[in-house]
Every structure is written in C-alpha cells, then in structure tokens.
C-alpha positions in Angstrom: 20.8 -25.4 -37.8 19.3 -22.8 -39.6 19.1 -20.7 -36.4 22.6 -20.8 -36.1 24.1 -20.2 -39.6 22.0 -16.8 -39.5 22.4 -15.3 -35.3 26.1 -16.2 -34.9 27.8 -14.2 -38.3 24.4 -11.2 -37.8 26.7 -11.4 -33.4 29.6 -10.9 -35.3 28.4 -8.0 -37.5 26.6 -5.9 -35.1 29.8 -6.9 -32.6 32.3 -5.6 -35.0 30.1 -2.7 -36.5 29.3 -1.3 -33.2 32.8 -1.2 -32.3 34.6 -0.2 -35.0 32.7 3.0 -36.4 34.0 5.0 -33.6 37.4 4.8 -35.5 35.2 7.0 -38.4 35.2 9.8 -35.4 38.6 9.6 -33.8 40.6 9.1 -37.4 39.3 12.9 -38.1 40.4 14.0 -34.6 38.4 17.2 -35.1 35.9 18.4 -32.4 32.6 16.5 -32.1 29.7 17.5 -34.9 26.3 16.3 -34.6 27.5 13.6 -37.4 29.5 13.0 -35.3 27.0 12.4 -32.1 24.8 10.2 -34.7 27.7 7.7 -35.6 28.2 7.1 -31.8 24.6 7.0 -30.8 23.9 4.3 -33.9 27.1 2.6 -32.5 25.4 2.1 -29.1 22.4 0.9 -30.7 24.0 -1.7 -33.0 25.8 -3.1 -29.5 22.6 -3.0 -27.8 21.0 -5.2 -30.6 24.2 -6.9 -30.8 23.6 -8.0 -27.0 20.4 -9.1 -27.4 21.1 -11.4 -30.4 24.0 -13.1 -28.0 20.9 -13.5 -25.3 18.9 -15.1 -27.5 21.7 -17.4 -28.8 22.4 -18.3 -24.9 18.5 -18.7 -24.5 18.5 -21.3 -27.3 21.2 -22.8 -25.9 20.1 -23.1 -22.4 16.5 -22.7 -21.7 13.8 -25.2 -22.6 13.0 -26.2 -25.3 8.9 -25.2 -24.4 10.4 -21.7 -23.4 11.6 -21.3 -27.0 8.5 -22.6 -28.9 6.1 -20.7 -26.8 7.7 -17.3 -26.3 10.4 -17.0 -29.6 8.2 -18.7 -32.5 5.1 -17.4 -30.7 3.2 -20.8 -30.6 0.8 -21.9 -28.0 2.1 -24.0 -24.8 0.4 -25.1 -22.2 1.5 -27.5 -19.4 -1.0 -30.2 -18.0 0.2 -32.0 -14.8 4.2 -31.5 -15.6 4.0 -32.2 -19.0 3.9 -29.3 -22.1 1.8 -29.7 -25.1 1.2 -27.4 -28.4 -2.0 -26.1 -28.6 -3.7 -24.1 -31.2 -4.6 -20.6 -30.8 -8.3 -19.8 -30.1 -9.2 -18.0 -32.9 -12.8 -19.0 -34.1 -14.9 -17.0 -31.8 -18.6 -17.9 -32.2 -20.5 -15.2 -34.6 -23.7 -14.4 -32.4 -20.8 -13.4 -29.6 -19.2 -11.3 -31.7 -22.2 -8.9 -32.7 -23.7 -9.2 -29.1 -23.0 -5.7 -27.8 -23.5 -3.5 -24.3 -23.0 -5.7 -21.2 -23.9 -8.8 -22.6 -20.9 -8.2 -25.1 -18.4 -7.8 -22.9 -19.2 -10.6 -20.3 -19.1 -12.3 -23.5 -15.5 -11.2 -24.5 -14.6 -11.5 -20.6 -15.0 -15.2 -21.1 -13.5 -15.7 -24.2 -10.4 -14.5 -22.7 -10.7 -16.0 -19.5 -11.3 -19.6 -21.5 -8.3 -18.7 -23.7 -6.1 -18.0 -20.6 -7.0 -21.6 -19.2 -6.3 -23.6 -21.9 -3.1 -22.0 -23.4 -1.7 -19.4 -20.7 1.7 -19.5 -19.7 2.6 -20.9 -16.2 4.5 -19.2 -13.6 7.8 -21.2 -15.0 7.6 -19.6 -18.0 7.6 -16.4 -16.8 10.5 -17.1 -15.0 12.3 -17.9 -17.7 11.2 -14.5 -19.4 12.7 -12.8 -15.9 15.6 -14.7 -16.2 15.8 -13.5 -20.0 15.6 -10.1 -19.1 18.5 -10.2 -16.5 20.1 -11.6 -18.9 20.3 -8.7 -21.5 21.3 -6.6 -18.5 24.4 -8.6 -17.5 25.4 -9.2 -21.1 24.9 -5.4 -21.5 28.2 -4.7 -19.4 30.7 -6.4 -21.6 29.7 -5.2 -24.5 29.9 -1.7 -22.4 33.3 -2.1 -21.5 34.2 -3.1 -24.9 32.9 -0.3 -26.4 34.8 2.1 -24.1 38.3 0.2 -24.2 38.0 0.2 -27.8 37.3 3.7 -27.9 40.2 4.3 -26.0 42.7 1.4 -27.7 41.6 3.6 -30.8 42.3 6.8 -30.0 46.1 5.0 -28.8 47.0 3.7 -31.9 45.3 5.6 -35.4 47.2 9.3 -36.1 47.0 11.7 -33.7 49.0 14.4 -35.3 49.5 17.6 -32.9 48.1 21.1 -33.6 48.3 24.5 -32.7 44.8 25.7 -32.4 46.8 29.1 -30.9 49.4 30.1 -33.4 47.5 33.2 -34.8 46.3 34.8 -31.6 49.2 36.7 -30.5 49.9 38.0 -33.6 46.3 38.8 -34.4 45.7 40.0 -31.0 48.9 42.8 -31.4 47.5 43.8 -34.6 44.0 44.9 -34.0 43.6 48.5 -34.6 43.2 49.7 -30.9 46.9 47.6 -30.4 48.1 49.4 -33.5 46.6 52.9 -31.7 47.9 52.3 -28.8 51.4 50.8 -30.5 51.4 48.1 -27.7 51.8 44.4 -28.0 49.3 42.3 -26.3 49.9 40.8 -22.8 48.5 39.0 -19.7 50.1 42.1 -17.7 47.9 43.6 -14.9 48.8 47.2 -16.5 47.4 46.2 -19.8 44.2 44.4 -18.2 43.8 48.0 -16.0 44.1 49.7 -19.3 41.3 47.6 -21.3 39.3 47.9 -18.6 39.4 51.5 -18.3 39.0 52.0 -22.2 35.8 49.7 -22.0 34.4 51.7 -18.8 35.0 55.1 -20.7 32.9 53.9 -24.0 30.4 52.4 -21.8 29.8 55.8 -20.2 29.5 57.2 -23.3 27.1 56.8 -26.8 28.0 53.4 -28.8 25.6 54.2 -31.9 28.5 54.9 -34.0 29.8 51.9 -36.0 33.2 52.6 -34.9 32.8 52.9 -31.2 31.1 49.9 -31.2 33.8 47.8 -33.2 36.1 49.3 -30.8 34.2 48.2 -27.9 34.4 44.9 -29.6 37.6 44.5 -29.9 38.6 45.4 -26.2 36.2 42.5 -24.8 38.0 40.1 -27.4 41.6 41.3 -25.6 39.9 40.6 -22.3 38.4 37.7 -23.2 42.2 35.7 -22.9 42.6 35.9 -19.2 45.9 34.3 -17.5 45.3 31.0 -15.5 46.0 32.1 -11.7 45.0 29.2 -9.8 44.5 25.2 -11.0 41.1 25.6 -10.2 41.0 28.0 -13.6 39.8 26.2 -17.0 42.2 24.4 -19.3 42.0 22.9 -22.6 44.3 19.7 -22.9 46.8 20.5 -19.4 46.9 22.3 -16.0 50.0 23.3 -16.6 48.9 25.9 -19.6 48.8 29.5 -18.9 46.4 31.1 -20.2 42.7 30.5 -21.1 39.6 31.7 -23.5 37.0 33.0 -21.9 34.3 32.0 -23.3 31.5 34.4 -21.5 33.4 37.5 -22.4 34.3 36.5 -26.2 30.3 35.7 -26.1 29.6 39.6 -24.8 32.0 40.5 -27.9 30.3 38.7 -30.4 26.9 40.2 -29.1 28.4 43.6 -30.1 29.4 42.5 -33.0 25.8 41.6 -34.1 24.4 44.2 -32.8 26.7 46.0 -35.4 25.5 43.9 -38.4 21.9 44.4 -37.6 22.1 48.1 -38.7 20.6 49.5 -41.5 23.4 49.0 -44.5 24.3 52.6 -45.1 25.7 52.8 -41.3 27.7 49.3 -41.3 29.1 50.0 -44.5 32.7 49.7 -44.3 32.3 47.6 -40.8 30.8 44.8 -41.7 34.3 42.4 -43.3 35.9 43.9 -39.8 32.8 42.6 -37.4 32.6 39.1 -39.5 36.5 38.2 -39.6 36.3 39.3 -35.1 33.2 36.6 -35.5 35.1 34.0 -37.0 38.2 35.2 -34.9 35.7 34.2 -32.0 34.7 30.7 -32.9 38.4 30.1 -34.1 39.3 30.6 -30.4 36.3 28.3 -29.0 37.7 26.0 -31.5 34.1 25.5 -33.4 36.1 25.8 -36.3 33.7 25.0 -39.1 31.5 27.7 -38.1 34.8 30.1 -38.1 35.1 29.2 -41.8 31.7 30.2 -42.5 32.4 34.0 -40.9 35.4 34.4 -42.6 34.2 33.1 -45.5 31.7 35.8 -45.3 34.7 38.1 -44.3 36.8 37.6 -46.9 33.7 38.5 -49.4 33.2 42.0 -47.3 36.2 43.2 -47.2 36.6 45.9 -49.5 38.9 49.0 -50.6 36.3 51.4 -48.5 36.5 48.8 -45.6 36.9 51.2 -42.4 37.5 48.6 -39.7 40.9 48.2 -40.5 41.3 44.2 -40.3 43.9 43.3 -43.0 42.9 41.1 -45.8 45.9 39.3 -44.8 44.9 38.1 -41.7 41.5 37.0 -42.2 43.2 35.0 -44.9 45.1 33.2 -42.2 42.3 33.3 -39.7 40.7 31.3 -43.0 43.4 28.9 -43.7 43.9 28.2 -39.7 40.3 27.1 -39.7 40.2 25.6 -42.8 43.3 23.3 -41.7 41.8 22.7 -38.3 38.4 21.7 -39.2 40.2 19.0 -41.9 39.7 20.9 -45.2 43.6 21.2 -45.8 43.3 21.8 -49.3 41.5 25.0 -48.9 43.5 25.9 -46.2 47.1 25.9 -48.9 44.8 27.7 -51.4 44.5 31.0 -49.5 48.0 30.2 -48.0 49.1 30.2 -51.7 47.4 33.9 -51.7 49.6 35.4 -49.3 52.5 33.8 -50.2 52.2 34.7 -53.7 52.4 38.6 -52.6 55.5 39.8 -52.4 54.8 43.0 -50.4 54.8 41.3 -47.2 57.0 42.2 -44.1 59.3 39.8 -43.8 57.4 38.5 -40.5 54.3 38.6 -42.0 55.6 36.2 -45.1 57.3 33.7 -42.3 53.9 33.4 -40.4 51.8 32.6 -43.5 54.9 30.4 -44.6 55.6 28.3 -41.4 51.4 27.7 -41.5 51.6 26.1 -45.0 54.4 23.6 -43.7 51.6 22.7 -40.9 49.2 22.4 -43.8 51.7 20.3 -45.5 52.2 18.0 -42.5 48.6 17.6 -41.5 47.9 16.6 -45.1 50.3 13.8 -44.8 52.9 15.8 -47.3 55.4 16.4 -44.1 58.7 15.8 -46.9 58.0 19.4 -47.9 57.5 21.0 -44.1 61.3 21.6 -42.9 62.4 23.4 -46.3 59.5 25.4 -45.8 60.0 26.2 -41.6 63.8 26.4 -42.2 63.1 29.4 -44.7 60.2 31.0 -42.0 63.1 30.1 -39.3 65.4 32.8 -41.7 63.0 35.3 -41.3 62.5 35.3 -37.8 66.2 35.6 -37.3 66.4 38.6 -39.6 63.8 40.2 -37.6 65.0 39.0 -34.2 61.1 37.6 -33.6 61.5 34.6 -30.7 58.2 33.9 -30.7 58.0 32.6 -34.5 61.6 31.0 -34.0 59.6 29.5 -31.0 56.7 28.5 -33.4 59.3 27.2 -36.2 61.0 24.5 -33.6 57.5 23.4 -32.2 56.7 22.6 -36.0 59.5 20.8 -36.5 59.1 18.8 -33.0 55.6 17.9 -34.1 56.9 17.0 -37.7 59.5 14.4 -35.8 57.3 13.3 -33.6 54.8 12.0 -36.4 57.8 10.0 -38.5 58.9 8.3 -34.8 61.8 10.7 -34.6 61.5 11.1 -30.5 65.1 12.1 -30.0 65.0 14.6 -32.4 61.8 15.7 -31.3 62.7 16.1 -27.9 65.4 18.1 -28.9 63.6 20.8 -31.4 61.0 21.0 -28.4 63.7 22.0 -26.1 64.6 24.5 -27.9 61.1 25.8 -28.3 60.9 26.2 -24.8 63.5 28.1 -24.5 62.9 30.5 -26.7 59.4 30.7 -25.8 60.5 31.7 -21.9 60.0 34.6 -20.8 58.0 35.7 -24.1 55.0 38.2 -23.3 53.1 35.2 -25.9 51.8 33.3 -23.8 50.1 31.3 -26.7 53.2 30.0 -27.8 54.1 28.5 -23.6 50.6 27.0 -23.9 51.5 25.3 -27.3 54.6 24.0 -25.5 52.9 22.6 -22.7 50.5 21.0 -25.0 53.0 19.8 -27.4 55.2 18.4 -24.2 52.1 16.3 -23.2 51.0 14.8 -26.7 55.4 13.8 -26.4 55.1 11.7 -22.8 51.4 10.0 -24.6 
C-alpha cells in the first residue's frame, strides 16, 4: 500500500509539472532565452522521469512478484527446478582469500564470483522481464511525447497572444539616417535606390575608411541594404509568405562589424561616433528581434550621446529604438518611462510627437492598460492628418485592430484593419504592408 500512496500522486506531479511549465515560456511570448531553453529541457526530463515512474507502477502491477523482489528491492532470487527462493547475499568472503594476491588471487576471486553467480544469479526469465521493462519505457515514452507537444500547442491556443509590431520604427528610422537626410530621399525597396547604395558603398570601398565618418557612413549604407524586398516565395519570412520585405541578416552582420571596428579606436578618434555606432548596434539586434541585447546598446547609446556627438543620430530616436525594445522584450514599464521623455518635449514635429504617442498606446495595451490606448492613437491619428502622413494613419488603424482584437471585438477589428490596408497600399513603407499581413494572419488564428 505504501508503494502506491507514494508513485501514483509523485505520476501526477511529474505529469502535471512536465507539462505545464511550458505555459511559463509561451505566457511571455518573447523570443526564446537560454532560461528559456532550461525550462523546456527540465520539462523533458521531469516527463521522462515521469514515464518511468508509470513503468514501474505497470511493472508492479503486472510482472512477478520474484521480478520485483529481485530486481526493484535488490534482494537475492534464485530459482531451483521452477520454484523461486530468497537467498542471502554472499558477503563473508574467507580472510586467507582475501589477502592471497598475484595469480593465486584472482583464481581466487574468479571463484567467488563464479560460486556467487550459481547460487543467486538471475535466470534467463528474469532477464526477460528486464527486456520487456525496457520496451516498456520506450512505448510509454510516446504518449507522454505527444502530450507534451499537443499541450504545447493547446497552450500557445488559448493564454494571450497579443499582436506586435516588431517593424513600426524602421521606416521612419531608416528615412532619417544622415546619408537619407543628405541625400533628402525617403527610404525604399526601389531598384534606383538599391543602384544608388550600392554605388555609394563601391565608391568608399575604393577609397580610405580610417576616418570615423566614412566608416559610420559605410555603416549606415549596409544597414539600408540590409532590408531587401522578398522577390520569390522561396525568399525568408518571419511569421507569413505573403510579407514583403525581409532582414537580411548576413548584410546587417557586415554593418555591425563596421561598427565595431569603429569602437575599437583609440578614444580621441571615436569621440563624437561612438552614441551614433551603439544606437546603429542596437538598431541591428532590434531588427533580428534579439531584443534584450538591443536594450543593452541603446542603453549604452543613450549614455554616449552627447552635445559634441558628430554622428548625427537624434536622441529622440534612440529613445524610441529604447522604448521599442524595451516593450518588446516585456519590460513595459521602462519602455512608458522614456516614452514619457519624448512626450514630455514640446519641440517635436508634429509627426515626430504622434510616432512616440501612438508607441505609448501599444505600451499601454501590451501592459494590459488598453482603456487608455484609443484616446491616445485618436490624438496620434490628428496628427497624421495634419501632416497628411498615410503611413502613421496606417500605423494608428493597425493599433486600434490589434486593441479590438484583444477585448474579442472581431467586427470592429476587421474593420480598423481594412482600413489599414488601405491606407498602407501603395506606400513606399513596406514595413507597414508587412505589419498588415502579419496582423491579417494573427486575425484568421
């Protein structure tokens, strides 16, 4: 009985244990961490334990009774025409044996063993029953397989799966890099654009990088490259085929590199670079969506930047870089705190105020205070009319689709997300078609 009362409710707790702390990782729905990895790799083991506790119940249950004495308690069995006895371990070995040594010592041990393995060795019966054990485990290893990967799934169904908009900031950081602001173009997926990056990276290739500023400029050019349009399905995607454009993650990589390469000078000649070469670091992970390492650059960023700061990356958009990450990585409370920094200036184009405001409702929803998002995004959605900006009027309606979506709303929903797509067509922001498309598929989940 005793058996019993202790390996059916320890089954149940390694059962429910080992299924249920995956919910820890999809209620966060942030990318995997290593802490992440761990929880699921201690989930497998507790099911694998857990299935060897159920084989062991079923072994009590249904193998001999000499099976379980001899090979679970670890007593001696031994079977004499048909019939099993207990025996007692041969453990008195005689003393003159024991300090015999060389040859004679061994042949010595030899037949202690041997002697040993005749009176209390297993038969071949009971080693098929430790066969039929084993196959055991394996077979009650599926279930508990499946379970774990239906449960998985049933759980990423049913807890909160609020949408996001990993994107939001790139166009509007992308057009406002200082090469754009040289060239006084918007960025684009357009083959004369691409011709012209490429040709501005070919020419400072040709040429001497040592200086600081040659070198953030070559930067930033391999960042603009790095967002390539999707020309064939066979292209990546992040969450649908149907998006249209992709981060390349090779070519962001090569930008990075020069961005290091930048840092590792001597402090006299990075002075003034090195907030610029940080926030285009974080800017980086941001985009390969290794979000709490693009905290940590900003972070840094933010720190750098300075009065003397020569790179030319505002303040105010590593501060949104900052919050973006912030919010994405599940730290929404620092994410409002430097909103609350840029909405607290009141120099700000009018554009520049609606972005950081419509980003403080998404703050506001993803922190489960959605009642104070649509004052917020119909204010932003003001804005955007005065200054006849689609894009953000684009961004605004996809907010307010997500916001409806997560209080059950669907026919309103549906609605704001039609809208948002047609604003967004025909827009040279591509960022804002891929957050429809995304948007559009967590709708018809």
């Amino acid at each position: 009985m005793k058996f019993w009362l202790i390996s059916v409710p320890l089954y149940l707790a390694l059962l429910a244990l080992g299924l249920g702390l995956p919910a820890l990782v999809v209620w966060k729905r942030q990318p995997l961490s290593w802490i992440d990895l761990l929880i699921y790799l201690l989930a497998t083991g507790l099911l694998v334990v857990a299935a060897f506790v159920l084989c062991i119940i079923v072994a009590r249950r249904l193998f001999p009774q000499y099976w379980w004495i001899g090979q679970v308690q670890g007593k001696d069995v031994f079977e004499f025409e048909g019939v099993y006895f207990r025996g007692l371990r041969l453990t008195r070995l005689d003393r003159r044996s024991r300090r015999r040594t060389g040859a004679a010592g061994n042949r010595g041990a030899a037949e202690q063993s041997r002697l040993q393995r005749v009176l209390f060795g297993v038969d071949q019966q009971m080693r098929n029953w430790d066969l039929v054990l084993g196959l055991l485990f394996l077979v009650l290893l599926i279930p508990h397989t499946l379970g774990f990967i239906s449960t998985h799934r049933t759980l990423e169904r049913i807890l909160p799966n609020p949408a996001k908009f990993p994107e939001s900031l790139h166009y509007p950081l992308l057009s406002s890099l200082p090469v754009m602001r040289e060239w006084g173009v918007q960025w684009s997926t357009d083959s004369g654009f691409t011709r012209r990056i490429e040709a501005a990276l070919q020419e400072l290739r040709a040429g001497d990088m040592a200086e600081s500023g040659k070198r953030f400029r070559f930067a930033q050019l391999q960042l603009l490259k790095a967002f390539t349009k999707r020309a064939r399905t066979s292209d990546p995607f992040y969450a649908s085929p149907g998006e249209r454009i992709y981060f390349n993650r090779g070519q962001g990589a090569a930008a990075v590199e020069s961005l290091q390469v930048l840092l590792a000078l001597p402090e006299l000649q990075r002075a003034g670079w090195s907030g610029g070469a940080l926030a285009l670091i974080g800017f980086f992970h941001l985009s390969d969506r290794n979000y709490p390492e693009a905290a940590e650059y900003l972070r840094q960023a933010l720190a750098e930047l300075g009065e003397g700061d020569e790179s030319s990356i505002s303040r105010y958009h590593v501060l949104l870089l900052a919050a973006q990450s912030a919010m994405l990585s599940g730290d929404r409370e620092g994410a409002m705190e430097r909103l609350e920094l840029i909405l607290v200036d009141d120099r700000l184009p009018k554009q520049a105020y609606a972005l950081a405001m419509e980003h403080y409702a998404e703050a506001l929803r993803l922190k489960g205070e959605g009642a104070r998002a649509p004052e917020l995004l119909t204010k932003a959605m003001e804005l955007y009319k005065l200054a006849k900006d689609r894009g953000g009027l684009a961004r605004v309606h996809l907010r307010l689709a997500a916001l409806a979506l997560d209080e059950g709303r669907s026919e309103e929903a549906s609605h704001e997300l039609s809208i948002a797509s047609s604003l967004a067509h025909g827009l040279e922001d591509e960022f804002t078609l891929n957050m429809v498309e995304r948007l559009t598929l967590a709708f018809s989940g």
